[in-house]
C-alpha positions in Angstrom: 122.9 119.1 96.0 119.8 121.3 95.5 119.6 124.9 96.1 117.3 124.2 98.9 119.6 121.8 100.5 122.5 123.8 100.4 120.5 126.8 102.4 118.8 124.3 104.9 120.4 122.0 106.8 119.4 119.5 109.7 123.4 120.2 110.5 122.4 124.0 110.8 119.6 123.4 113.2 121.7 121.7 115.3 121.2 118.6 117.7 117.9 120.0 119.8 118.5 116.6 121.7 121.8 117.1 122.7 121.4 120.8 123.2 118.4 120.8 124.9 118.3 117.7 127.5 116.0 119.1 130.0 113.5 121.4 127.9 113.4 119.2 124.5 112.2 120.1 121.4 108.7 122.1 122.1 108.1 125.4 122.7 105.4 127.6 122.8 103.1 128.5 119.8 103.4 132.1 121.6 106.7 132.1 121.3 106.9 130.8 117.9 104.8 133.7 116.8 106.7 136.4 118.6 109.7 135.6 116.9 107.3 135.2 113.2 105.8 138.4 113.6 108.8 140.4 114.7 110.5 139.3 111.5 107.5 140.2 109.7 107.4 143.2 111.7 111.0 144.1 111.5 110.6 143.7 107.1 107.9 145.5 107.2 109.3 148.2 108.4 112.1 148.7 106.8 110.7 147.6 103.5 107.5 147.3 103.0 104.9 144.6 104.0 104.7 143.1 100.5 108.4 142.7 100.4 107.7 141.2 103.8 105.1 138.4 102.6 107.9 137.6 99.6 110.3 136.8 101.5 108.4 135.0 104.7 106.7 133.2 101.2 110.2 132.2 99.8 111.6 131.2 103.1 107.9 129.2 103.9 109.0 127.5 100.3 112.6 126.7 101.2 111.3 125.0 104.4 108.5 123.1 102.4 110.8 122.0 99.8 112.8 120.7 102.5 110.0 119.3 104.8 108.9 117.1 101.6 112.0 115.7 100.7 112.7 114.2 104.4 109.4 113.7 105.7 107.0 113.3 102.6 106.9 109.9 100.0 107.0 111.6 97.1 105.7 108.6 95.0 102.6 108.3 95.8 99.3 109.0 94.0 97.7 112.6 94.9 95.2 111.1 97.4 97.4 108.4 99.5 100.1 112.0 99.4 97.2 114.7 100.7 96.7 111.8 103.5 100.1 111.3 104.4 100.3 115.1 104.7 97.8 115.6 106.5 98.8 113.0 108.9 102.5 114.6 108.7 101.6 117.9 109.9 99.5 116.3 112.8 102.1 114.1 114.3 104.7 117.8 113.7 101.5 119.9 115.6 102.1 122.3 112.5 98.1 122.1 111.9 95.2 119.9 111.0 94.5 120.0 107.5 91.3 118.8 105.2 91.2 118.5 101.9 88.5 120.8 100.7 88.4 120.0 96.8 91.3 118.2 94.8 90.8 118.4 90.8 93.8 116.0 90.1 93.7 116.5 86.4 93.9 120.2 86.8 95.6 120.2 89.8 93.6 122.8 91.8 93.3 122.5 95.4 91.3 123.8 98.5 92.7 122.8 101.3 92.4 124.2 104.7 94.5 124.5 107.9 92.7 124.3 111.6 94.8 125.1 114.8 97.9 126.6 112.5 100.9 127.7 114.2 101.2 131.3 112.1 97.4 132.8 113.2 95.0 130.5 114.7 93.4 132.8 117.6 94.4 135.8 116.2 92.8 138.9 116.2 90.6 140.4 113.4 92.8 142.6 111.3 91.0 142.7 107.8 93.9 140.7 106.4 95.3 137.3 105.7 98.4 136.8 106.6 100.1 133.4 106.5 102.6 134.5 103.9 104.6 131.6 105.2 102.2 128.8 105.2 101.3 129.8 101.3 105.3 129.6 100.2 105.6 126.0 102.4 102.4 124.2 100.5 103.9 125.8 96.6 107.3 124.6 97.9 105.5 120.9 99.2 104.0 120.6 96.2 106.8 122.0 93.8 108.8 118.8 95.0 106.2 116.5 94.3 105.2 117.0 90.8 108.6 119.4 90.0 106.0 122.1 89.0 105.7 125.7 90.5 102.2 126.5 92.1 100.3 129.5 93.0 99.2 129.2 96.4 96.7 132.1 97.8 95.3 132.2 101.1 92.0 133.4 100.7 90.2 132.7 104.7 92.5 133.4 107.2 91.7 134.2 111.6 92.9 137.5 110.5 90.2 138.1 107.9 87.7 136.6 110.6 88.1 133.0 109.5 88.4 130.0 111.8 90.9 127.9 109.3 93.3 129.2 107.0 92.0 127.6 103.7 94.4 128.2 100.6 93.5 127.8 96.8 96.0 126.1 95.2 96.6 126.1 91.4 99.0 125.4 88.3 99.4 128.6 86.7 100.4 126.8 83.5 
């Protein structure tokens, strides 16, 4: 059992089906952020808000690390993966990505997310802030090649943006 599997659990999320006959499994991306951002809020307050973007990136890394592993092929080629992500996080409504640049050898990426659950329609605050979303690509791509990544947000709806587009490297 891996580290990530022993934290996250389909067992701990519970049967939505079962528990939730009437209202099923969607909710609001309004309240999906309200919860989000009061965590971030909450951390931020009693920390600091760079110990707050850790840990939302560590959780976003657990999830991704778990997301891959049940919903991902893993042995595919980089391009036939990227697609099946892409379609992956359409069919889940977590976003619409595009690959922006893909240097396989390297293995630097641009990608970008349209319609994202953490800030699409978001205010302008002078700051990117999908904290989240960067730890759940490094942890996507840690379980596909079983490398670490650096993931940066660098466009973001905060920063004025219209898609939240990450640049993806191994820091090797």
């Amino acid at each position: 059992m891996s580290k990530t599997d022993a934290l996250i659990s389909w067992e701990e999320i519970g049967d939505v089906k079962t528990g939730r006959p009437n209202l099923g499994q969607e909710v609001p991306v309004n309240i999906y952020r309200l919860m989000q951002y009061s965590i971030r809020h909450v951390l931020s307050m009693e920390f600091n808000k760079e110990l707050a973007d850790q840990i939302l990136f560590k959780a976003g890394k657990l999830v991704g690390e778990k997301f891959c592993r049940d919903y991902l092929d893993t042995n595919l080629e980089l391009p036939d993966f990227l697609t099946q992500l892409k379609n992956v996080l359409l069919e889940q409504k977590i976003g619409i990505l595009r690959v922006e640049k893909a240097d396989t050898e390297k293995m630097e990426l641009i990608l970008t997310v349209a319609e994202d659950l953490d800030c699409s329609g978001l205010p302008l605050t002078n700051s990117t802030v999908c904290s989240y979303d960067e730890g759940f690509i490094a942890g996507i791509l840690k379980v596909y090649t079983g490398k670490e990544f650096t993931v940066k947000e660098i466009d973001c709806w905060g920063t004025g943006d219209r898609v939240c587009r990450f640049r993806i490297f191994n820091p090797v």
